[in-house]
SERO-4910 file (N, C-alpha, C, O; in steps of 0.05 Angstrom, whole numbers):
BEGIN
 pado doro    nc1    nc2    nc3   cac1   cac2   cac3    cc1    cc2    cc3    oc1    oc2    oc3
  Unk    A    275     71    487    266     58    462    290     56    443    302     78    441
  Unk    A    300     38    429    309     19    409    303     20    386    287      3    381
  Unk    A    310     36    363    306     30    337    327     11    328    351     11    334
  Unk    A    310     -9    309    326    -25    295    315    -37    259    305    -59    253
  Unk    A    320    -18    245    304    -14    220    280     -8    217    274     16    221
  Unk    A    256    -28    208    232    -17    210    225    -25    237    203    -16    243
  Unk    A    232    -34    249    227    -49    284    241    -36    302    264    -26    301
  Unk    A    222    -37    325    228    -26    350    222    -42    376    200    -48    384
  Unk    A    254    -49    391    247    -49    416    238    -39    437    234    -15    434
  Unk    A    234    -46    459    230    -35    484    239    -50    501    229    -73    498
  Unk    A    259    -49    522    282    -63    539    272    -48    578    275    -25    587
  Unk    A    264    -68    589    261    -61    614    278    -95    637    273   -119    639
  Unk    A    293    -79    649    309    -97    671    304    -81    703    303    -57    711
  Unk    A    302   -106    714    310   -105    751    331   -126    755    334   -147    743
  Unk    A    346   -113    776    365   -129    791    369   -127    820    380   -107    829
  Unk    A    363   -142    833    358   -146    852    383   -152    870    391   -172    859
  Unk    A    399   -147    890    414   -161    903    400   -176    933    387   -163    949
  Unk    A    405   -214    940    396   -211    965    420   -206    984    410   -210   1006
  Unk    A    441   -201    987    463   -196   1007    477   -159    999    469   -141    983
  Unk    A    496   -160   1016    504   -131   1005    516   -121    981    517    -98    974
  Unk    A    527   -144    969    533   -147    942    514   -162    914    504   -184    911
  Unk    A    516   -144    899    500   -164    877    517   -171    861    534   -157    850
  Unk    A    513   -201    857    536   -222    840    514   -212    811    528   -215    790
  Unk    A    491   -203    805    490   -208    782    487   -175    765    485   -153    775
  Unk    A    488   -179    747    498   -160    728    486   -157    698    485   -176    683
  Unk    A    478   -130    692    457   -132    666    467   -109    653    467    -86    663
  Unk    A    475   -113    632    481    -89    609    475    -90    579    489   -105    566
  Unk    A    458    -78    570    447    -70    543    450    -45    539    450    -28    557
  Unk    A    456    -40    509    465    -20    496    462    -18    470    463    -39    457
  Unk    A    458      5    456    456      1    423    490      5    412    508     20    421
  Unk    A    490    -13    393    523     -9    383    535     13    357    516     21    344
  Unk    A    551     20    351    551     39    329    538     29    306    530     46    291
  Unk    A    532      3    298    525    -11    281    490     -8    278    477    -13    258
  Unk    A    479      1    299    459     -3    295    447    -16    316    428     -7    329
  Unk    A    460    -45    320    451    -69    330    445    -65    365    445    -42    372
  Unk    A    443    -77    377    436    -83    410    438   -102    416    426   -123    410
  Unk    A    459    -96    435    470   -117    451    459   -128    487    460   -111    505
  Unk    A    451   -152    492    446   -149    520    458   -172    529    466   -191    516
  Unk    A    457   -168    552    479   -177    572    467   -190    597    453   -175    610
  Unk    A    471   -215    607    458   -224    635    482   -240    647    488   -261    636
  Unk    A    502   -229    675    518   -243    684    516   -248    706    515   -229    721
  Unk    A    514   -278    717    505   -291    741    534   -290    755    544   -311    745
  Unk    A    548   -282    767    574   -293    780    572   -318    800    555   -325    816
  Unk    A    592   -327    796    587   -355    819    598   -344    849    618   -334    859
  Unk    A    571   -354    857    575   -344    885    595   -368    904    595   -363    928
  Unk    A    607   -386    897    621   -409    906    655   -401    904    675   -408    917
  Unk    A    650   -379    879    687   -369    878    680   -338    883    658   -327    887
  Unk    A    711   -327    881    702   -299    894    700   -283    869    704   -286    845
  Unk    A    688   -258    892    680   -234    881    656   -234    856    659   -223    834
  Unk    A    632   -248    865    623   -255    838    609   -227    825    601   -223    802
  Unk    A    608   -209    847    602   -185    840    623   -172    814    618   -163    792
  Unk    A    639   -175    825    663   -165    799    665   -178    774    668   -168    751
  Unk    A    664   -206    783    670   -222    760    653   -211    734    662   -207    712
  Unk    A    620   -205    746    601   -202    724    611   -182    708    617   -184    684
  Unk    A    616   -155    728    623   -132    715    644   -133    692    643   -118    672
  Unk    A    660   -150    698    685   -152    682    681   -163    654    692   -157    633
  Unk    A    660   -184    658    650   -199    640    638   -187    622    644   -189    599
  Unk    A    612   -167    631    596   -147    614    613   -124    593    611   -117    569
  Unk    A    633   -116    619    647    -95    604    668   -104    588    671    -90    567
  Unk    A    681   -120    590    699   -128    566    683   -139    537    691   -133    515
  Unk    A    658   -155    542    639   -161    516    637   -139    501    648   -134    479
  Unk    A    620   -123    519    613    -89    515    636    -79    491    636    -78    466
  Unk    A    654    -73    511    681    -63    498    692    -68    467    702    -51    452
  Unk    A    683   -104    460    700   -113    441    671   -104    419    673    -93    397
  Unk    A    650   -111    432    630   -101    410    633    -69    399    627    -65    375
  Unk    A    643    -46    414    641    -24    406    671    -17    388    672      0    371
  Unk    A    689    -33    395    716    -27    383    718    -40    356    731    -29    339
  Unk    A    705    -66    349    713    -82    324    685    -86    313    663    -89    323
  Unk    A    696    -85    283    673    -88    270    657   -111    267    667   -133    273
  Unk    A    632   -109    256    613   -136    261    612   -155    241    589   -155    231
  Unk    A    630   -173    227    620   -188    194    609   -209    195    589   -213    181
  Unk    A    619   -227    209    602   -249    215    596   -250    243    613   -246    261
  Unk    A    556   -257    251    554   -250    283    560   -267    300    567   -262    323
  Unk    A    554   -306    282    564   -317    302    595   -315    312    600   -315    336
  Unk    A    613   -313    293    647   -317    307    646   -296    325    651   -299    349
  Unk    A    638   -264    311    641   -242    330    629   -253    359    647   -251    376
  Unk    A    609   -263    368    601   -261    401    615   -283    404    614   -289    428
  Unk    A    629   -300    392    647   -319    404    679   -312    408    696   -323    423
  Unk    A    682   -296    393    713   -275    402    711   -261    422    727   -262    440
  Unk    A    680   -237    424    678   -228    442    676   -242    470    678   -229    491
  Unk    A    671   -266    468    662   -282    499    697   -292    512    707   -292    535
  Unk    A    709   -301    486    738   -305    487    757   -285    511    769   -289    532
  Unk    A    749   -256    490    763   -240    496    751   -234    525    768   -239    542
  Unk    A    729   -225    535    717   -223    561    739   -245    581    750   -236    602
  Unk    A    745   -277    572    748   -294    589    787   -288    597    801   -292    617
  Unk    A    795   -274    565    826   -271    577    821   -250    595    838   -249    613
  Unk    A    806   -235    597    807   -206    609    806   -215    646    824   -210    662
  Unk    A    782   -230    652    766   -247    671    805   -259    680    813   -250    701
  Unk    A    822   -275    667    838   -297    670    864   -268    681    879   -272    700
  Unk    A    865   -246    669    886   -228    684    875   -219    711    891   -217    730
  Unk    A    847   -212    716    844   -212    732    847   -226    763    849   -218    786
  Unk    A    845   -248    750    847   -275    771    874   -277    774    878   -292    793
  Unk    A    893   -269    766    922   -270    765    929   -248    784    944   -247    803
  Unk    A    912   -230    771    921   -208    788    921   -202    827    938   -193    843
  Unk    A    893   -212    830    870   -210    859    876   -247    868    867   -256    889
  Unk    A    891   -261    853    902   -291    861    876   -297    878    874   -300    902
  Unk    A    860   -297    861    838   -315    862    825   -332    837    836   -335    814
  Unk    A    802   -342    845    791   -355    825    755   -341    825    740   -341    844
  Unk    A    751   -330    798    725   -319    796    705   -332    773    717   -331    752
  Unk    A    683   -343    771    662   -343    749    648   -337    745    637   -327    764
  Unk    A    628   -337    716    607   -328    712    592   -344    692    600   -357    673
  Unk    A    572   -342    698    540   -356    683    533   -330    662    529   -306    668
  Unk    A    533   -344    628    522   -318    613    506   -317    595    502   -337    581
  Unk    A    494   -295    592    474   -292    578    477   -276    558    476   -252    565
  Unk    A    479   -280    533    488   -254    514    465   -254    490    470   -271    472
  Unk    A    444   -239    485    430   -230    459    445   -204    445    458   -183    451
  Unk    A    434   -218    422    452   -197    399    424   -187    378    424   -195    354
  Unk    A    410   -176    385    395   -162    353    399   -150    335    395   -128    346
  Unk    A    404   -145    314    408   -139    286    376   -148    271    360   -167    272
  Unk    A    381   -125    258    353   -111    241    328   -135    258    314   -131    278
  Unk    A    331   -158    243    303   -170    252    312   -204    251    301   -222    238
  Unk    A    334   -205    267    344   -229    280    356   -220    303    368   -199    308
  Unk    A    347   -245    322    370   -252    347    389   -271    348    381   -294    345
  Unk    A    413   -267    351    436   -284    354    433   -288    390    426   -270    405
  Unk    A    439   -314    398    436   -311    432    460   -333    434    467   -349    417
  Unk    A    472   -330    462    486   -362    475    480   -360    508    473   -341    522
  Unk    A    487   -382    512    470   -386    546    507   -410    554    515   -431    543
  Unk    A    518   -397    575    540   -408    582    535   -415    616    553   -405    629
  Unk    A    515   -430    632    517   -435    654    489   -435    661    479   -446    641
  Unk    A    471   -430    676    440   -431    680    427   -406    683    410   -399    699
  Unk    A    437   -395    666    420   -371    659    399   -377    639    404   -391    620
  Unk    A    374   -365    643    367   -363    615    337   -345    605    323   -330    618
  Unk    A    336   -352    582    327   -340    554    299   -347    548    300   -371    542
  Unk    A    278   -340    548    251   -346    542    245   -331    514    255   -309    512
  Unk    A    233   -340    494    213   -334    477    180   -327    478    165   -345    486
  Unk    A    173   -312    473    151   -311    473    128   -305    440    121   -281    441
  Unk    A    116   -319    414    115   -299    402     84   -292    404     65   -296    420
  Unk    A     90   -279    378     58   -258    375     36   -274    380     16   -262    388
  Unk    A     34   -309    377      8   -320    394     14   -321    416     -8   -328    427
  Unk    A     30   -319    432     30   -325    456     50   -342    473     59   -340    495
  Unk    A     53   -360    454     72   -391    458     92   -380    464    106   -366    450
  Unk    A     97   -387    490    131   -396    500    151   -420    502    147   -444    497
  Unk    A    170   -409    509    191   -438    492    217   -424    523    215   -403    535
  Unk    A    229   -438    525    257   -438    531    278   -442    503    279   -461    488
  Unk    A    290   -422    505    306   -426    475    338   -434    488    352   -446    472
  Unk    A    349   -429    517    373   -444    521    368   -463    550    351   -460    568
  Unk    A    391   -484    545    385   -510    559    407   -495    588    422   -476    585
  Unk    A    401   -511    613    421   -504    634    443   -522    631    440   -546    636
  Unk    A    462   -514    625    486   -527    633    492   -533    653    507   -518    665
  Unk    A    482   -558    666    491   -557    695    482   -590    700    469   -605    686
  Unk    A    497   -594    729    501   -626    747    489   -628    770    503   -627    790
  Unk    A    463   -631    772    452   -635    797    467   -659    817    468   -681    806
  Unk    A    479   -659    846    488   -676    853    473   -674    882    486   -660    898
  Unk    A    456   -682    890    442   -685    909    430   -651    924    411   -639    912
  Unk    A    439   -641    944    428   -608    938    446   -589    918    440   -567    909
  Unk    A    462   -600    915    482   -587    900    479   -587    874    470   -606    861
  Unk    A    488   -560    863    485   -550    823    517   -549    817    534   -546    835
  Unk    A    520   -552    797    547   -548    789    541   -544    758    524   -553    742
  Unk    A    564   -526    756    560   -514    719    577   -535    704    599   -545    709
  Unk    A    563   -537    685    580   -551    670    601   -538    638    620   -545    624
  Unk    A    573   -507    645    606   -499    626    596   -463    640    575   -453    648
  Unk    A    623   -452    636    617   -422    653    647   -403    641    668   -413    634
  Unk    A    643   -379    641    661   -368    641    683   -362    657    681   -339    666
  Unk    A    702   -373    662    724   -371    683    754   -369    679    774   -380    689
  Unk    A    752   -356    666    781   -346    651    809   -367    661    830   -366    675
  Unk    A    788   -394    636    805   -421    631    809   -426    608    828   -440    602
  Unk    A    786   -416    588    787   -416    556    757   -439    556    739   -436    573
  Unk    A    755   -455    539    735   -469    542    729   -502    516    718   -507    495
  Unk    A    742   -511    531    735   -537    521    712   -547    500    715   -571    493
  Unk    A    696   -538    492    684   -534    468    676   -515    466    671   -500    485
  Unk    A    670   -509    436    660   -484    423    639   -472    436    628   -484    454
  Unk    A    634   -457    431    611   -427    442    588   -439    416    591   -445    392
  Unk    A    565   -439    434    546   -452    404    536   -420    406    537   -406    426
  Unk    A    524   -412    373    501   -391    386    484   -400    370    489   -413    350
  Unk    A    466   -395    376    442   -393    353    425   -372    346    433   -350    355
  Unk    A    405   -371    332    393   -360    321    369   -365    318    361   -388    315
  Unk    A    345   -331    318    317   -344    320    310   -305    297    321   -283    299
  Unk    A    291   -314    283    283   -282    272    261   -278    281    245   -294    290
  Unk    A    260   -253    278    235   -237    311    225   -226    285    234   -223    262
  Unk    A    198   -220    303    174   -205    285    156   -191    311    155   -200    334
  Unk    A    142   -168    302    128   -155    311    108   -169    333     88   -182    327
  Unk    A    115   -163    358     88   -184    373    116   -203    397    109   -214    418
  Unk    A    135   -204    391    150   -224    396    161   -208    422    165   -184    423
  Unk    A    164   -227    440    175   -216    462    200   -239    479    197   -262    470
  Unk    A    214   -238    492    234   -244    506    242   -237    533    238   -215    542
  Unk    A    252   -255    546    254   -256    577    281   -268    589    281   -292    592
  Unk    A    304   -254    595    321   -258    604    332   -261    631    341   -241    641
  Unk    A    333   -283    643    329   -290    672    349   -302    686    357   -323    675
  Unk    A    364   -297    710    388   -303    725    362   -327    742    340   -322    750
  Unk    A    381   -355    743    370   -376    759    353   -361    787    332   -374    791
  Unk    A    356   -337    806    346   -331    820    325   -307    823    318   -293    842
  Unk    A    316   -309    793    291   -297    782    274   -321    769    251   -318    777
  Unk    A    275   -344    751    265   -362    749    245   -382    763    224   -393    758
  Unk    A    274   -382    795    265   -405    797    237   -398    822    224   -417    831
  Unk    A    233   -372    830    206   -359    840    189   -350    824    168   -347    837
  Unk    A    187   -344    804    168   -330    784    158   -347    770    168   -370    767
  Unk    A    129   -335    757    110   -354    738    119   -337    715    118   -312    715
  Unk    A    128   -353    695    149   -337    673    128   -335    649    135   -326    628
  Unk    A    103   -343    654     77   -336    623     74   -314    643     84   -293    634
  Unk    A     65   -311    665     49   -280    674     75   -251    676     70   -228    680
  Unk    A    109   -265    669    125   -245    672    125   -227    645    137   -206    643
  Unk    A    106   -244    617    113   -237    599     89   -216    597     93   -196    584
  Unk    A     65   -220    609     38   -208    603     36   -186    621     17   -170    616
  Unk    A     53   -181    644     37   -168    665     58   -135    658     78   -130    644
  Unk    A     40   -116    675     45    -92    666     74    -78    676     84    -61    661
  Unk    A     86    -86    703    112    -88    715    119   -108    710    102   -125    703
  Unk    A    151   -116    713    154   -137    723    152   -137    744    151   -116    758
  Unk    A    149   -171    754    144   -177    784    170   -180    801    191   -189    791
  Unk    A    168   -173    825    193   -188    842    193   -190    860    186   -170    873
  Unk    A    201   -217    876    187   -230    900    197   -219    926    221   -221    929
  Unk    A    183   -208    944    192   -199    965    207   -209    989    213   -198   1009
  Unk    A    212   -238    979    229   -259    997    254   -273    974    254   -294    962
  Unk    A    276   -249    974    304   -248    961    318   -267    971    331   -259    990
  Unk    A    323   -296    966    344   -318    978    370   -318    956    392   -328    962
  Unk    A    365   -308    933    386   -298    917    389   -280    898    366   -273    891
  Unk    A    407   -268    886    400   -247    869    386   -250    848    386   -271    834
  Unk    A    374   -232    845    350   -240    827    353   -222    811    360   -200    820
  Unk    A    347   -224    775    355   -208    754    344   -214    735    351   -237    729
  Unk    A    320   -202    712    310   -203    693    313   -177    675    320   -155    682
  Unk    A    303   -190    643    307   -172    624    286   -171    606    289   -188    589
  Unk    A    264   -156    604    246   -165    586    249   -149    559    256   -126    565
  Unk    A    246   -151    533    249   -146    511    229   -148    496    221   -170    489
  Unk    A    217   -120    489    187   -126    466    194   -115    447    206    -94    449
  Unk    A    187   -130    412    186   -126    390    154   -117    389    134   -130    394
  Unk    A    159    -91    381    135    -68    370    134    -50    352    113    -37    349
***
């Protein structure tokens, strides 16, 4: 449990790997500030090590959130995504490869969420009536069976800005953070209502959710 002024979360994740590695990657944490940070990184399984990539990705965000202070939230998760991508770009220098990642970053503070969605990950709303929404779009190029991102973390820098936005939460409100291979099997109104989460016993990719209740 999550205090965050007069509000309280409750944060429950599974991650699933279907091969011997899991490309995807989930880290939430409360910050000295108060605030809570979470984390959803899909690695691309098309370049290597997407297992690492995530890690690298989570933990350098992680990192910059606990070391520097917070004044403004949007620039801060857009420095921090920055800084994750030089970190990501020595790496690839290092292991002379090429690695990416799909991300998912919520930021709560007292009784707002700051969020950004960088590849086809994503973010559900739910509130106190019930109504769900998708709050980020997939960045991505369907080309016959083929997906392609159209924007991702790959320690290249990034050709336009980091959007984030913003939504203020109230009591009742809930959220659902989902790697494309949790989505695209699941009925995502019964993931918000039901007492576990669910997860499908026929793994064709890694599969990773994050559910978040305001109570």
């Amino acid at each position: 449990m999550i205090r965050f002024c007069t509000m309280r979360i409750r944060i429950e994740s599974i991650s699933i790997s279907a091969g011997k590695e899991n490309g995807d990657y989930i880290l939430h944490q409360e910050l000295p500030n108060g605030a809570t940070l979470i984390l959803l990184a899909d690695g691309i399984g098309g370049l290597s090590l997407p297992w690492m990539a995530s890690k690298i990705i989570c933990e350098a965000i992680s990192e910059y959130f606990v070391n520097t202070d917070v004044t403004d939230c949007t620039e801060h998760i857009r420095r921090s995504i920055t800084y994750a991508d030089n970190r990501l770009a020595d790496s690839c220098k290092e292991k002379k490869c090429k690695m990416g990642v799909a991300l998912l970053l919520a930021y709560i503070s007292d009784d707002m969420l700051f969020y950004t969605s960088l590849g086809n990950v994503r973010l559900y709303y739910r509130d106190e009536q019930g109504d769900v929404i998708q709050l980020t779009n997939d960045n991505v190029i369907v080309q016959g069976i083929d997906t392609y991102l159209i924007t991702r973390i790959a320690g290249r820098g990034f050709r336009t800005p980091i959007q984030v936005q913003y939504l203020p939460l109230n009591v009742g409100d809930s959220l659902l953070l989902c790697s494309d291979g949790y989505y695209t099997v699941q009925n995502i109104f019964d993931c918000f209502s039901c007492k576990d989460l669910p997860i499908s016993p026929l793994i064709e990719d890694d599969s990773s959710v994050v559910r978040i209740k305001v109570i």
